[in-house]
C-alpha positions in Angstrom: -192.6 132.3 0.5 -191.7 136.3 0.4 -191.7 135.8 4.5 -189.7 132.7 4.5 -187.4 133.5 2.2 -186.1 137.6 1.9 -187.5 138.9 -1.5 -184.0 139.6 -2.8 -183.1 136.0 -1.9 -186.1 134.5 -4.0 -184.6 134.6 -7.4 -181.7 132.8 -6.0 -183.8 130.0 -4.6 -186.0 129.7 -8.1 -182.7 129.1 -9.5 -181.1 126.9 -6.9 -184.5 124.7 -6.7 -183.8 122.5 -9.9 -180.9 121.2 -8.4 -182.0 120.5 -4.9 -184.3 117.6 -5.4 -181.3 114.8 -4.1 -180.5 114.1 -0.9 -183.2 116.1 0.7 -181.3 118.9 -0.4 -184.5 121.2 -0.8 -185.3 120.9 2.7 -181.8 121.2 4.4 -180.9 124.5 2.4 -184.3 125.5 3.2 -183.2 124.9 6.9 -180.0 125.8 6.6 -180.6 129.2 5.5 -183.3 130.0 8.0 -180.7 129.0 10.6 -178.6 131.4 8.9 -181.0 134.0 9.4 -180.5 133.4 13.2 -177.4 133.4 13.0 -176.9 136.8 11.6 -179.2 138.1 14.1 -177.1 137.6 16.5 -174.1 138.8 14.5 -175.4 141.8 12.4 -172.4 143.3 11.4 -171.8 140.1 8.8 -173.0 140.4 5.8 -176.6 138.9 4.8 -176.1 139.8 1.4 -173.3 137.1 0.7 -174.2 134.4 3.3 -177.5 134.2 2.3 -177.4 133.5 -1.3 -174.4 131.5 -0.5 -176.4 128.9 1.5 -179.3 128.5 -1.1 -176.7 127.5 -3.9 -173.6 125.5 -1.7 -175.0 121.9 -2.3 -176.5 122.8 -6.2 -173.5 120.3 -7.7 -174.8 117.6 -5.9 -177.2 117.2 -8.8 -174.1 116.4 -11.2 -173.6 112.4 -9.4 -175.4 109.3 -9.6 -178.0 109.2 -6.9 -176.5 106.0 -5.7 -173.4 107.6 -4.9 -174.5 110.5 -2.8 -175.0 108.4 0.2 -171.7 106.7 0.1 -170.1 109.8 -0.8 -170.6 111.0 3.1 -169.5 109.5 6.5 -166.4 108.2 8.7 -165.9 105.7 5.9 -167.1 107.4 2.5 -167.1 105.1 -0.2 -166.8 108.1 -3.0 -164.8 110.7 -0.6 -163.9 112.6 -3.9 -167.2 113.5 -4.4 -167.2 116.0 -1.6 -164.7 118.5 -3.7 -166.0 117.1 -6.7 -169.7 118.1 -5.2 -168.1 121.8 -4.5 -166.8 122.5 -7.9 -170.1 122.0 -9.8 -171.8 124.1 -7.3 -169.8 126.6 -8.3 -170.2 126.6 -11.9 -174.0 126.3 -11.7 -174.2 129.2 -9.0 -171.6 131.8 -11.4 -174.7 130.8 -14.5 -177.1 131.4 -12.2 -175.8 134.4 -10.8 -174.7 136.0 -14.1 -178.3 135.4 -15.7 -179.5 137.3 -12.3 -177.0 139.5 -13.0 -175.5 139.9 -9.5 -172.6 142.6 -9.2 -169.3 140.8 -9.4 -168.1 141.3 -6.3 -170.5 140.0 -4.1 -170.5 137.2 -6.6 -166.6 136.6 -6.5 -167.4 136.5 -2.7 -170.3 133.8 -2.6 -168.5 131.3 -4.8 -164.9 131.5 -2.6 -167.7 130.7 0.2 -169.4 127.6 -1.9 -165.6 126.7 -2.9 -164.5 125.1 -0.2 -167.5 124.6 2.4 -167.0 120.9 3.1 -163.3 120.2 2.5 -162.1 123.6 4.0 -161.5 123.4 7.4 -160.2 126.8 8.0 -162.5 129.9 7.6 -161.5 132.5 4.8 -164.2 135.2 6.3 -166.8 135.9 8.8 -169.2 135.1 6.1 -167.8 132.2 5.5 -167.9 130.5 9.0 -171.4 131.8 9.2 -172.6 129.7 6.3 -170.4 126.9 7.3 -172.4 126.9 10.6 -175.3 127.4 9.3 -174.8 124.1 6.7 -173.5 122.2 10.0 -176.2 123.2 12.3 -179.1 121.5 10.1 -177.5 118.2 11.0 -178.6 119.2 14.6 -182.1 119.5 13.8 -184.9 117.0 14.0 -184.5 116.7 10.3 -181.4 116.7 9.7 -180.9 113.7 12.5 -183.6 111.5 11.1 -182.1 112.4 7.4 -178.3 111.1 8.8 -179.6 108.2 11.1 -181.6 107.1 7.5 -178.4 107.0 5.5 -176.5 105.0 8.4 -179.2 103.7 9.4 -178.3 104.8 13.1 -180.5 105.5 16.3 -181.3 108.5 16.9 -179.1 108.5 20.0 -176.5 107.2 18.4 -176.6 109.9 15.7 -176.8 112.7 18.4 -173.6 111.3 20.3 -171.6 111.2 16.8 -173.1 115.0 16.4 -171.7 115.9 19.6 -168.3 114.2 19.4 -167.4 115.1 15.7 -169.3 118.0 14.5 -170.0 120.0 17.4 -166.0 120.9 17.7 -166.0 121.7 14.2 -168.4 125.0 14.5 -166.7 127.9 13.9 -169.0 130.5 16.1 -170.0 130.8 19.4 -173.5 131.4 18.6 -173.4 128.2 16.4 -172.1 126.3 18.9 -174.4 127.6 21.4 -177.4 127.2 18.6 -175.7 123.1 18.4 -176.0 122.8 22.3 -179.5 123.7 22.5 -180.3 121.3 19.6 -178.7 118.7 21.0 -180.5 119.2 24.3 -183.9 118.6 22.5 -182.6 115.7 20.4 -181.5 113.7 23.1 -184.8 114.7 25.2 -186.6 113.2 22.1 -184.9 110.4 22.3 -185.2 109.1 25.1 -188.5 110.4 26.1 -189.7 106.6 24.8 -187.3 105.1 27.3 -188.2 107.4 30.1 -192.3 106.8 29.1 -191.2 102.8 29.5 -189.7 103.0 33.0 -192.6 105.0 34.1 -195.0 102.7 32.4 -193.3 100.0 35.0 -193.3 101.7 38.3 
């Protein structure tokens, strides 16, 4: 774990993890922040020290709804659209416990909660920080897990999933390395997918 996750990062995560177990949380945070990691790699002059903790606790308020919500809460046609600010707000007020019990200096804290405030329903950027960890959360929906996680809650194909993906998220990525990080996602999604197809036409020749 002290390789997957930095060892300053790991008392955030121990706090985060009771609230992650909904919506496959545990593992898109997990995936998000790693994607993160690549992220600032490529952008070192933005600061690790604010995204990183900021991704492990954005999605902790999800916790605070009825699990039969959650699903319906997300979408073109949400059926409980107020639960994506609602969703924001208690993240914040279980990361600024969780914070003050790790006893985080204030101003990196003031600056991780104005990034958790506002990752879904802001579509403007207030930092560099912040459009980092907005890619990062966005980029999981790229992955192999995150597409099988979205088609499961639509109960799309994967192909279909990946073209929604490309139409209405990809746009939305505020970074050229996280748009460049989407593209070469999306190239192996839709390889994926229709590797079946391409095995069938072969099958018949």
């Amino acid at each position: 774990m002290s390789v997957f996750i930095r060892r300053e990062d790991l008392p955030v995560w121990f706090a985060a993890r009771p609230w992650l177990d909904v919506r496959s949380n545990d593992e898109h945070t997990l995936i998000s922040y790693r994607l993160g990691q690549a992220l600032l790699r490529l952008m070192p002059d933005i600061s690790a020290t604010i995204v990183l903790p900021a991704i492990l606790m954005h999605d902790v308020g999800w916790k605070m709804f009825p699990p039969e919500q959650l699903t319906a809460a997300v979408g073109p046609n949400p059926k409980y659209p107020e639960l994506q600010r609602a969703h924001e707000i208690e993240s914040v007020k279980i990361a600024r416990d969780a914070f003050a019990r790790l006893a985080t200096p204030e101003p990196h804290v003031r600056a991780i909660l104005e990034i958790i405030d506002g990752h879904d329903t802001r579509n403007t950027t207030i930092s560099p920080e912040d459009a980092v960890m907005k890619d990062a959360d966005k980029l999981w929906r790229f992955t192999a897990h995150g597409v099988a996680t979205i088609g499961g809650w639509f109960a799309s194909s994967a192909r279909e999933t990946l073209a929604m993906l490309e139409s209405f998220v990809l746009p939305s990525l505020l970074t050229e390395q996280g748009r460049t990080m989407a593209q070469a996602l999306l190239a192996e999604g839709v390889a994926n997918a229709q590797m079946s197809e391409l095995l069938q036409i072969e099958a018949g020749q």
